[in-house]
KEMIZA-267139 format. One record per atom (N, C-alpha, C): atom name; x, y, z; residue in one letter. Coordinates in steps of 0.001 Angstrom, whole numbers, plus 500000, padded with zeros to 6 digits. Each point is the difference from the previous one (the first is absolute). Layout:
BEGIN
+------+--------+--------+--------+------+
: name :      X :      Y :      Z : resn :
+------+--------+--------+--------+------+
:   CA :      X :      Y :      Z :    A :
...
+------+--------+--------+--------+------+
//
This chain:
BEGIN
+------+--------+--------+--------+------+
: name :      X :      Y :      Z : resn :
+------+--------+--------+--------+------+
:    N : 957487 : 741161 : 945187 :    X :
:   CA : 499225 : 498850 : 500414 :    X :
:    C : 499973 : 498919 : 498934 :    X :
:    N : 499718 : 500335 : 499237 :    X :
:   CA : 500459 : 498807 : 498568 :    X :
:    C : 501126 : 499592 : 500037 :    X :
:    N : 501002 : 501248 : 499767 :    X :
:   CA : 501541 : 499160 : 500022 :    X :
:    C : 500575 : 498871 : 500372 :    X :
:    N : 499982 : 499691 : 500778 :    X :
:   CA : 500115 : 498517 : 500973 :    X :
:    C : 499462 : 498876 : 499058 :    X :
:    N : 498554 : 499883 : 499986 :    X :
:   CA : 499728 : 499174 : 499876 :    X :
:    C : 499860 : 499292 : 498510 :    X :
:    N : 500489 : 501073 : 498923 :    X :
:   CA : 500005 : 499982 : 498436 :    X :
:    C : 502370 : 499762 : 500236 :    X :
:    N : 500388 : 500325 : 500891 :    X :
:   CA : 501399 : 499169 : 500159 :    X :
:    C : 500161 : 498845 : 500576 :    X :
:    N : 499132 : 499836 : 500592 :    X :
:   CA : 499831 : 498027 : 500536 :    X :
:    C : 499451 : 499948 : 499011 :    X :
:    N : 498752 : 499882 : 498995 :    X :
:   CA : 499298 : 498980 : 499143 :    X :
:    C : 501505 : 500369 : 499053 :    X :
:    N : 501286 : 500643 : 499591 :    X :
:   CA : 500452 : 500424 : 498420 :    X :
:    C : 501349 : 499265 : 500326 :    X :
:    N : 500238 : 499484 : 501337 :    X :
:   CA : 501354 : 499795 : 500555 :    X :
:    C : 499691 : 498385 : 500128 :    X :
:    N : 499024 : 499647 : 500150 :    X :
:   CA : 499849 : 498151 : 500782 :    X :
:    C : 500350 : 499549 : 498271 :    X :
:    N : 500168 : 500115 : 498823 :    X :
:   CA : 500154 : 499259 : 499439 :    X :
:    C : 501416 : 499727 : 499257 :    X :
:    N : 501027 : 501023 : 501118 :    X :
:   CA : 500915 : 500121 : 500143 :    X :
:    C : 500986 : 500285 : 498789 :    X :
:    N : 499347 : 500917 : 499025 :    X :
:   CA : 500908 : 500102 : 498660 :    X :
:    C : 499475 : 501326 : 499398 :    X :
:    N : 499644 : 500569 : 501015 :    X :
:   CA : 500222 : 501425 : 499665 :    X :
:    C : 500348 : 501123 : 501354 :    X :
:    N : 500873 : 501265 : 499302 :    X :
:   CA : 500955 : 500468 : 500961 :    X :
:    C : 499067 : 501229 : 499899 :    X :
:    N : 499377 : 500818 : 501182 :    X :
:   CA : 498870 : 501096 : 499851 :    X :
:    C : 501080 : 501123 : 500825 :    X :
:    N : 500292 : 501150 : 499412 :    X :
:   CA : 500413 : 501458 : 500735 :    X :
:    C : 498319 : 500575 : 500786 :    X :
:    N : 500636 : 500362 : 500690 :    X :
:   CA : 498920 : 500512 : 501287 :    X :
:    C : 500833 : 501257 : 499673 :    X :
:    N : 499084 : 501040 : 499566 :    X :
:   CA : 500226 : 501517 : 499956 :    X :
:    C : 498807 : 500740 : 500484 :    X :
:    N : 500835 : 501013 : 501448 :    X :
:   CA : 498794 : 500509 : 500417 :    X :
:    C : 501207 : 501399 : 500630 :    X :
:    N : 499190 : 501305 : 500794 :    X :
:   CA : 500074 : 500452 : 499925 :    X :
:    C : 500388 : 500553 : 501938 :    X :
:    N : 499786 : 498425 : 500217 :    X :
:   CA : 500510 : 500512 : 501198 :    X :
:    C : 500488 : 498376 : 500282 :    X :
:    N : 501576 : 500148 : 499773 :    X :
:   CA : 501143 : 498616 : 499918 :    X :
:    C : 499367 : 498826 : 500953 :    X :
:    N : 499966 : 500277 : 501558 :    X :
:   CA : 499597 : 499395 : 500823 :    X :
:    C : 498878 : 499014 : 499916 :    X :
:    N : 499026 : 500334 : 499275 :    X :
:   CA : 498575 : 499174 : 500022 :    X :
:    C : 500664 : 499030 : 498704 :    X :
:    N : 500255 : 500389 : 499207 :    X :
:   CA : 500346 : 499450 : 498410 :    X :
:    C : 501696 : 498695 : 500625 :    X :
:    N : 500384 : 500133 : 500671 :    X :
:   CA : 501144 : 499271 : 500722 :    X :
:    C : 499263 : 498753 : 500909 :    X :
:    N : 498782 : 500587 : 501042 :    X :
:   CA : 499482 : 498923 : 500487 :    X :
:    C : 499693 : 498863 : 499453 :    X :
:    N : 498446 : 501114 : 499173 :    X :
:   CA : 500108 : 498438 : 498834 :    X :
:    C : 500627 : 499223 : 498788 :    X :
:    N : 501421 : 500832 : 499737 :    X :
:   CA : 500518 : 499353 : 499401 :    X :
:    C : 500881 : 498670 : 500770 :    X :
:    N : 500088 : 500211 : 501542 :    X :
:   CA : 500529 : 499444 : 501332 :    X :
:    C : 499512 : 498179 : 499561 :    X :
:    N : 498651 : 500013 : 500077 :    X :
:   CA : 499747 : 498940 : 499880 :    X :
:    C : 499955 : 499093 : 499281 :    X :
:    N : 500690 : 500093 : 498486 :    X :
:   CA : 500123 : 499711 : 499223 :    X :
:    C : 501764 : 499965 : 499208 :    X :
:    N : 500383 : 500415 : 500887 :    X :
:   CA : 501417 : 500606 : 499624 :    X :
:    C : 500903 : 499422 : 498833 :    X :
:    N : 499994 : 498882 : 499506 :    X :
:   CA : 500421 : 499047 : 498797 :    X :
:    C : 499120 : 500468 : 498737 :    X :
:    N : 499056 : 500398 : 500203 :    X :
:   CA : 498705 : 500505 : 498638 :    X :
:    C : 499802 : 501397 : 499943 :    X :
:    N : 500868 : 501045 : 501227 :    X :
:   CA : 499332 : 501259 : 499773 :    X :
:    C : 500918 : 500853 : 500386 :    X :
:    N : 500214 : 501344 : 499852 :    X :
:   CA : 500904 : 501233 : 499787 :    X :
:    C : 498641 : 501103 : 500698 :    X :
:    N : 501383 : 500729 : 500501 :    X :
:   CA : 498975 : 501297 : 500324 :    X :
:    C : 500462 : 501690 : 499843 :    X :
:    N : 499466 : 500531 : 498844 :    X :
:   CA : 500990 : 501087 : 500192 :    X :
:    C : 498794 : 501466 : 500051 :    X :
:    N : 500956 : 500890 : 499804 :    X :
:   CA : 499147 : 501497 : 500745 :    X :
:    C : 499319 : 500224 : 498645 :    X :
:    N : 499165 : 500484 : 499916 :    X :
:   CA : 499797 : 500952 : 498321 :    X :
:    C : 498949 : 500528 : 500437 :    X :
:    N : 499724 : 501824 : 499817 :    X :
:   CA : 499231 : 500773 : 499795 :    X :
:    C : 499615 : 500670 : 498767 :    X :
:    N : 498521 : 499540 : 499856 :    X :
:   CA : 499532 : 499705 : 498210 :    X :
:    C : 500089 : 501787 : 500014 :    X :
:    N : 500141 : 500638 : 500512 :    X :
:   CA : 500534 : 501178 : 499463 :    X :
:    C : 501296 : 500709 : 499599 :    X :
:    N : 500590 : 499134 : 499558 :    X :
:   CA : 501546 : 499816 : 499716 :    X :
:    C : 499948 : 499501 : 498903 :    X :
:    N : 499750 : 500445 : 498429 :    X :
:   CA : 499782 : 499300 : 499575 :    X :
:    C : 501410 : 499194 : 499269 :    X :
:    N : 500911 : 500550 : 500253 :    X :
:   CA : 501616 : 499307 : 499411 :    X :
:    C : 500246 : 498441 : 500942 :    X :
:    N : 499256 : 500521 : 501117 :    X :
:   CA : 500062 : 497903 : 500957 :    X :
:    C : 499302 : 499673 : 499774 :    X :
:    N : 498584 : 500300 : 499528 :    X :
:   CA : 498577 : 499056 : 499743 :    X :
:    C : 500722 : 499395 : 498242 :    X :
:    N : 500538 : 500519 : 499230 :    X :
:   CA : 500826 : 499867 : 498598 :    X :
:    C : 500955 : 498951 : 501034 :    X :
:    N : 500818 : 500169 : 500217 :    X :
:   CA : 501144 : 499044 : 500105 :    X :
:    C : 499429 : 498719 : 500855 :    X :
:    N : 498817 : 500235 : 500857 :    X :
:   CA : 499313 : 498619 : 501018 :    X :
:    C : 499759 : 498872 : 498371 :    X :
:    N : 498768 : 501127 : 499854 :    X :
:   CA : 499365 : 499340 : 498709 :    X :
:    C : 500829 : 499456 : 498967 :    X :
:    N : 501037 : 500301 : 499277 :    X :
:   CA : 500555 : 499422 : 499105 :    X :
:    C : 501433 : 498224 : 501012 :    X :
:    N : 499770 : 500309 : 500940 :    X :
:   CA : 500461 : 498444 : 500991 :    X :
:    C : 498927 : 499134 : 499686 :    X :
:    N : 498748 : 499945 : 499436 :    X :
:   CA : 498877 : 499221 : 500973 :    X :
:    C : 499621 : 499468 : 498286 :    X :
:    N : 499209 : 499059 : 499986 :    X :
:   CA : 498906 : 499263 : 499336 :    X :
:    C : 498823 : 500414 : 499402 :    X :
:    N : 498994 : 500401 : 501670 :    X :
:   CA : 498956 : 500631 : 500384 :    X :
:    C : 499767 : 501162 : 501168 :    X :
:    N : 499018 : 500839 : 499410 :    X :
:   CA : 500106 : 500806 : 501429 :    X :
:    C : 498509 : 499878 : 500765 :    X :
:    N : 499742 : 499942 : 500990 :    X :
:   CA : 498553 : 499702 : 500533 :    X :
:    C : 500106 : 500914 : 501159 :    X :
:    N : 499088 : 501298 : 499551 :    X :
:   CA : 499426 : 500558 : 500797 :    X :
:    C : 499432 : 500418 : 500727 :    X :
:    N : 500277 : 500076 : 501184 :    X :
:   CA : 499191 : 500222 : 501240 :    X :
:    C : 499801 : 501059 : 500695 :    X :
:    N : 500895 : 500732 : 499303 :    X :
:   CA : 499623 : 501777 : 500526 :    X :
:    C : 498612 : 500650 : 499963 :    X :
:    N : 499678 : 501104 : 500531 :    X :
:   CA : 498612 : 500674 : 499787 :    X :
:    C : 500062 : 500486 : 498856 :    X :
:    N : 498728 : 499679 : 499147 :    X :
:   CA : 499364 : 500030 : 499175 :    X :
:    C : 500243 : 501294 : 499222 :    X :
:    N : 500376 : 501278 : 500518 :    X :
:   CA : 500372 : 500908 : 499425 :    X :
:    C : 501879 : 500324 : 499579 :    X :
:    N : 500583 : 499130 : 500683 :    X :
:   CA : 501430 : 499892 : 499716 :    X :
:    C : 499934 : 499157 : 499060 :    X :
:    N : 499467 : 499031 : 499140 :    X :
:   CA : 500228 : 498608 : 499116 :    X :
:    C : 500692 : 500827 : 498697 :    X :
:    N : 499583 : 501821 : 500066 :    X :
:   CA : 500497 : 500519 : 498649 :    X :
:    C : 501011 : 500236 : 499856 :    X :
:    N : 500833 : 500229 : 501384 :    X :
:   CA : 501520 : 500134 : 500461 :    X :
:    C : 500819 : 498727 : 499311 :    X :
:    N : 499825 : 499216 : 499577 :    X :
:   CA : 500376 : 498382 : 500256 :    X :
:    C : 499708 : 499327 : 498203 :    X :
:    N : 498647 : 500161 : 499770 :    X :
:   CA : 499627 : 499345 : 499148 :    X :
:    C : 500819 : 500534 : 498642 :    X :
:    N : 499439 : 501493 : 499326 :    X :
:   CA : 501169 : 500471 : 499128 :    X :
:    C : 501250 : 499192 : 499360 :    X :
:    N : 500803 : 499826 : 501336 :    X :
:   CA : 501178 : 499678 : 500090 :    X :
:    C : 500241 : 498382 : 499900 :    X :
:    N : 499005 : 499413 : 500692 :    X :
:   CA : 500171 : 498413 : 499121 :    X :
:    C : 499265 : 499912 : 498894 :    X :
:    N : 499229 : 500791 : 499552 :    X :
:   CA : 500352 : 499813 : 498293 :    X :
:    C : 500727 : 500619 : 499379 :    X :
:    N : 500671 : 500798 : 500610 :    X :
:   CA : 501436 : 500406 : 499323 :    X :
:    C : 500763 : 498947 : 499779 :    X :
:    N : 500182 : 499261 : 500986 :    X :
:   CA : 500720 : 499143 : 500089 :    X :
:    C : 499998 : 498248 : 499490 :    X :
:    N : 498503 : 500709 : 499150 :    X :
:   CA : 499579 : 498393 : 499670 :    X :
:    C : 500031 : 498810 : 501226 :    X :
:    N : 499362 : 500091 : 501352 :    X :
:   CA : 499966 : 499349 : 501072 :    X :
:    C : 498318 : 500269 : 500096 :    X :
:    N : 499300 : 498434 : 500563 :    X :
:   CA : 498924 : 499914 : 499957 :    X :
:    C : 499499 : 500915 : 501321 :    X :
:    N : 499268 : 500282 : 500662 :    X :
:   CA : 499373 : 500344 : 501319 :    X :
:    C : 498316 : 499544 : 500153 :    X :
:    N : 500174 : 499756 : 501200 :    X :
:   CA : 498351 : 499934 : 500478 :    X :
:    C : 499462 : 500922 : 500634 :    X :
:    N : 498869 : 499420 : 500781 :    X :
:   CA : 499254 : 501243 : 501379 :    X :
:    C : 499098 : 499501 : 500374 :    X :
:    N : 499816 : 500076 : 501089 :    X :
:   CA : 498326 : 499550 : 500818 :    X :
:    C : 499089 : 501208 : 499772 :    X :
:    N : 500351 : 500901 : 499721 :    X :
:   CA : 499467 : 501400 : 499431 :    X :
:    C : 499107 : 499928 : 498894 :    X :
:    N : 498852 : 500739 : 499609 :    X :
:   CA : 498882 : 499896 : 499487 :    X :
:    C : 500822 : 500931 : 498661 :    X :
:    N : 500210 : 499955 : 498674 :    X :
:   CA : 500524 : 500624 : 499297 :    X :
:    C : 499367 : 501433 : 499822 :    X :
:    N : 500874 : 501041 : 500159 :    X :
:   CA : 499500 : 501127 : 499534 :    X :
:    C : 500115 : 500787 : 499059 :    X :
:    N : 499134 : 500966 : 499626 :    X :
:   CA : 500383 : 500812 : 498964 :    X :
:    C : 501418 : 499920 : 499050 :    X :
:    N : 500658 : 500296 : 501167 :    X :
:   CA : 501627 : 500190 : 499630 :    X :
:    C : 500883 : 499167 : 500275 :    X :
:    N : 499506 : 498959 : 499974 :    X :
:   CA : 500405 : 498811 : 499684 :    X :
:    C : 499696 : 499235 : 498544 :    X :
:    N : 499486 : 500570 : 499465 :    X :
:   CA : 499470 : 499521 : 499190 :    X :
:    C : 500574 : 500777 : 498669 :    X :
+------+--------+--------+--------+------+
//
C-alpha cells in the first residue's frame, strides 16, 4: 500500500531510477508499469541472502517495506555493503 505512492512522489522529479523488488514479480511490474522510464522490477526473496547481496550492491539506497520482522534478512547486508537503508518500521532491538 505505500509502494505506489512513495514511487510517484521519487519518480515526478524525474532523475532518479528506483528497482521495485518484491517477492511476487507481478505486483512489483505493475507498479513499476506506470512509471516505466524511472523504474525496474525484479524478483528478490530477502531470504536468499546471495540476491538480497547482489540487489543491494546495484542500488544507492534500500527502503524497506517488508514486515518488520524480515528488515534483519536485508539490513546486515546493506551494511555490508556500505549502502544506506530506511523503514517505516519502529526500530528494534536488533536493529540496533
Amino acid at each position: 500500500m505505500m509502494t505506489p505512492p512513495l514511487i510517484e512522489y521519487l519518480t515526478k522529479f524525474g532523475d532518479t531510477h528506483v528497482t521495485i523488488a518484491s517477492n511476487i514479480l507481478k505486483d512489483a511490474q505493475m507498479v513499476a508499469a506506470k512509471h516505466p522510464a524511472h523504474t525496474s522490477a525484479i524478483y528478490l526473496d530477502v531470504f536468499d541472502p546471495a540476491a538480497v547481496e547482489e540487489a543491494v550492491r546495484k542500488v544507492n539506497l534500500v527502503i524497506s517495506f517488508i514486515p518488520p520482522w524480515m528488515h534483519m534478512k536485508v539490513l546486515p547486508i546493506c551494511v555490508k555493503a556500505g549502502v544506506n537503508v530506511t523503514t517505516s518500521s519502529y526500530i528494534s532491538p536488533e536493529m540496533l
